[in-house]
C-alpha positions in Angstrom: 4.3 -20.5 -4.4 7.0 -22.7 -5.7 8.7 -19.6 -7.4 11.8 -18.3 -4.3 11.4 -15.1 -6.4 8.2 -13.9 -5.3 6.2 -11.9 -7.5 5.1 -8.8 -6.2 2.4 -6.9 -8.3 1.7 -3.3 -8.3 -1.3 -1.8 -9.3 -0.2 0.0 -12.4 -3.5 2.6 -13.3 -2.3 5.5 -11.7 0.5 7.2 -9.7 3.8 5.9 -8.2 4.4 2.9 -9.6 8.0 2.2 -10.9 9.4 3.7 -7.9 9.1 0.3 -6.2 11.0 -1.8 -9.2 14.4 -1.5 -7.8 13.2 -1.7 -3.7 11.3 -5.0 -5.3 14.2 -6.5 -6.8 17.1 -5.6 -4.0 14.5 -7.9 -1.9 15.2 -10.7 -4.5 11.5 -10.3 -5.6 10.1 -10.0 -9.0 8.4 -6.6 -9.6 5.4 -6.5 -12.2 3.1 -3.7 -13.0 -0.2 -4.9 -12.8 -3.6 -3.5 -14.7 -5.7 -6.1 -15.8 -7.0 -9.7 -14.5 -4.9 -11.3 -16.2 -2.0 -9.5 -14.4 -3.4 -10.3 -10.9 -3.7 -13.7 -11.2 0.0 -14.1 -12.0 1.5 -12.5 -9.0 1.9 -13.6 -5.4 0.9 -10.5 -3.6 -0.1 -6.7 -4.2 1.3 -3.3 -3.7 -1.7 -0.7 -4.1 0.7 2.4 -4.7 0.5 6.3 -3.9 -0.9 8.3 -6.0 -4.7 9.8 -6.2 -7.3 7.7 -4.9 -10.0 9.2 -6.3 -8.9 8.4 -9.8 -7.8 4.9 -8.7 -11.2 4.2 -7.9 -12.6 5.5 -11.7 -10.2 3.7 -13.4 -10.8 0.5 -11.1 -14.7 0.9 -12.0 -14.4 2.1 -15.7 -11.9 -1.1 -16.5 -14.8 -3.3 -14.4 -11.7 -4.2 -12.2 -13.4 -4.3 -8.6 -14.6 -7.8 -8.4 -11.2 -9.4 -9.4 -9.2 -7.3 -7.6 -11.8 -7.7 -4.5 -11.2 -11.8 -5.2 -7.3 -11.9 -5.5 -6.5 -9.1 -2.7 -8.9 -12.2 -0.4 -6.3 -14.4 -0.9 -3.1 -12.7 -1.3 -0.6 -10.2 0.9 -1.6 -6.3 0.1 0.3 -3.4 1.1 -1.5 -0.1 0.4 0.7 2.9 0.8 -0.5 6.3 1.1 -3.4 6.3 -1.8 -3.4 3.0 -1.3 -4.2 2.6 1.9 -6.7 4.9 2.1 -8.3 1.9 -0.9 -7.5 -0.7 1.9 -9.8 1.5 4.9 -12.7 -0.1 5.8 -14.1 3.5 6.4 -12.8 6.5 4.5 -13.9 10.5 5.5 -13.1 14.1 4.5 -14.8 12.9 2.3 -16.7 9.5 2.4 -15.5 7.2 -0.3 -15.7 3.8 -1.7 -12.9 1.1 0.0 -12.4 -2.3 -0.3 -12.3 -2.8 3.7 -8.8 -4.8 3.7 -8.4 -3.1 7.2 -10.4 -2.3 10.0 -9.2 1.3 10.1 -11.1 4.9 9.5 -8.7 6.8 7.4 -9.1 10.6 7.0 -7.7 11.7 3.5 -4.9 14.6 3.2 -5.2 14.2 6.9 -2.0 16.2 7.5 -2.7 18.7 4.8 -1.9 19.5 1.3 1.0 20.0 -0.9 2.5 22.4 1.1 2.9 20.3 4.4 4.5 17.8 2.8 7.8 16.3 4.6 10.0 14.1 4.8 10.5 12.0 8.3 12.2 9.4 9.3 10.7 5.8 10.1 12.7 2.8 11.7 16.1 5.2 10.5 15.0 5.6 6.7 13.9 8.3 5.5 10.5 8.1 4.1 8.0 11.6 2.5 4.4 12.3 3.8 2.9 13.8 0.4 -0.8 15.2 1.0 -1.0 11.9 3.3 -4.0 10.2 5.1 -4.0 9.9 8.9 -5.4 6.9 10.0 -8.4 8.2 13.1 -9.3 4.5 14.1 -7.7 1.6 14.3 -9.4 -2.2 15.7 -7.8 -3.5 18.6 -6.5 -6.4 16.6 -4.7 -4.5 14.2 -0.8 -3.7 14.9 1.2 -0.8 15.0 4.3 -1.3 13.4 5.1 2.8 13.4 4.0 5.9 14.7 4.5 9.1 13.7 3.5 12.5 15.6 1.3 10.1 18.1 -0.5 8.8 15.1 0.3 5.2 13.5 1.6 5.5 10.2 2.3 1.6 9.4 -0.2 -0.7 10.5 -0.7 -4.6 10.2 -3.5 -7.4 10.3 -2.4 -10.5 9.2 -1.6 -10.3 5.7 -2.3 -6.8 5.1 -0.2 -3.8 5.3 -1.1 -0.2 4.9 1.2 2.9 5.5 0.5 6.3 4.8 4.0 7.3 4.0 6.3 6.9 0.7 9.6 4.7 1.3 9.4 4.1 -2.5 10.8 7.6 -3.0 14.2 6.6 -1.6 16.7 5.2 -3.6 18.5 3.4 -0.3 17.7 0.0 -1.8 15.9 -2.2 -0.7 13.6 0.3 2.0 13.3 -1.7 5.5 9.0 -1.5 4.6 9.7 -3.4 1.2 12.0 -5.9 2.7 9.7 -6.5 5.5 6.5 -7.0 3.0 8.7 -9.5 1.2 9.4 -11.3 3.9 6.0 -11.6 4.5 4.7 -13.0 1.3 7.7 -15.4 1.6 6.6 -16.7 5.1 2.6 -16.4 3.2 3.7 -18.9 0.8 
């Protein structure tokens, strides 16, 4: 990457995607919606945003985007967050579903409930929303904790790959302290 703006691609096919434009940017990255292979060839790493996973994964296998995306999040930084890390599981339950295994975590969707047990926490001092979020169950010994919440990790890390199964996109304290750490990490990935 000789580009000291990093670009940082999010998956643009379904849910909370411009959110992370500004918390991009204040990190002096470039932001750019991706959807197609084109798109995720051009960027430098990947934020797989909340949302619905369920539909993420129809509109990743109606577009016939699984094989590229499979190829490019291989070499690149990914941070799945909420939705998206339940994509990055390498088992998913309640239910089963399809995951591209970025992490060697079991992740249990809607974990701590539905719409109405949604709340907003705070994580490293920022403020961050649990919306119908996963809890990640299992965790390899190799993978990190960067944050728990309620005994359970909420931010976790193996090399490259990020998931957490919060929002900090939904803050407008720019840059959030997750987004600035991701950058920072597909910096020192260059």
């Amino acid at each position: 990457m000789s580009n000291p703006k990093p670009i940082i691609g999010v998956l643009a096919l379904q849910g909370a995607v411009e959110l992370h434009k500004a918390h991009i940017e204040a990190c002096g990255a470039e932001y750019l919606a991706v959807k197609t292979p084109a798109h995720f060839a051009q960027v430098d790493a990947f934020i797989l945003p909340g949302g619905e996973s369920t539909t993420m994964l129809k509109l990743i296998e109606r577009f016939n985007l699984w094989d590229s995306l499979a190829k490019e999040f291989s070499k690149k930084p990914v941070w799945g967050i909420c939705a998206g890390s339940i994509l990055m599981a390498s088992k998913v339950i309640s239910p089963a579903q399809k995951a591209f295994g970025l992490l060697p975590i079991t992740i249990e969707r809607n974990g701590y409930g539905r719409q109405l047990e949604s709340c907003h926490v705070q994580i490293l001092g920022y403020e961050v929303s649990f919306i119908r979020a996963p809890i990640i169950t299992e965790i390899s010994d190799d993978v990190e904790i960067l944050s728990q919440y309620d005994n359970k990790p909420v931010w976790v890390q193996l090399g490259n790959k990020i998931a957490s199964t919060f929002h900090p996109e939904l803050n407008k304290q720019y840059p959030s302290p997750m987004h600035k750490y991701f950058v920072d990490l597909v910096r020192e990935n260059a």
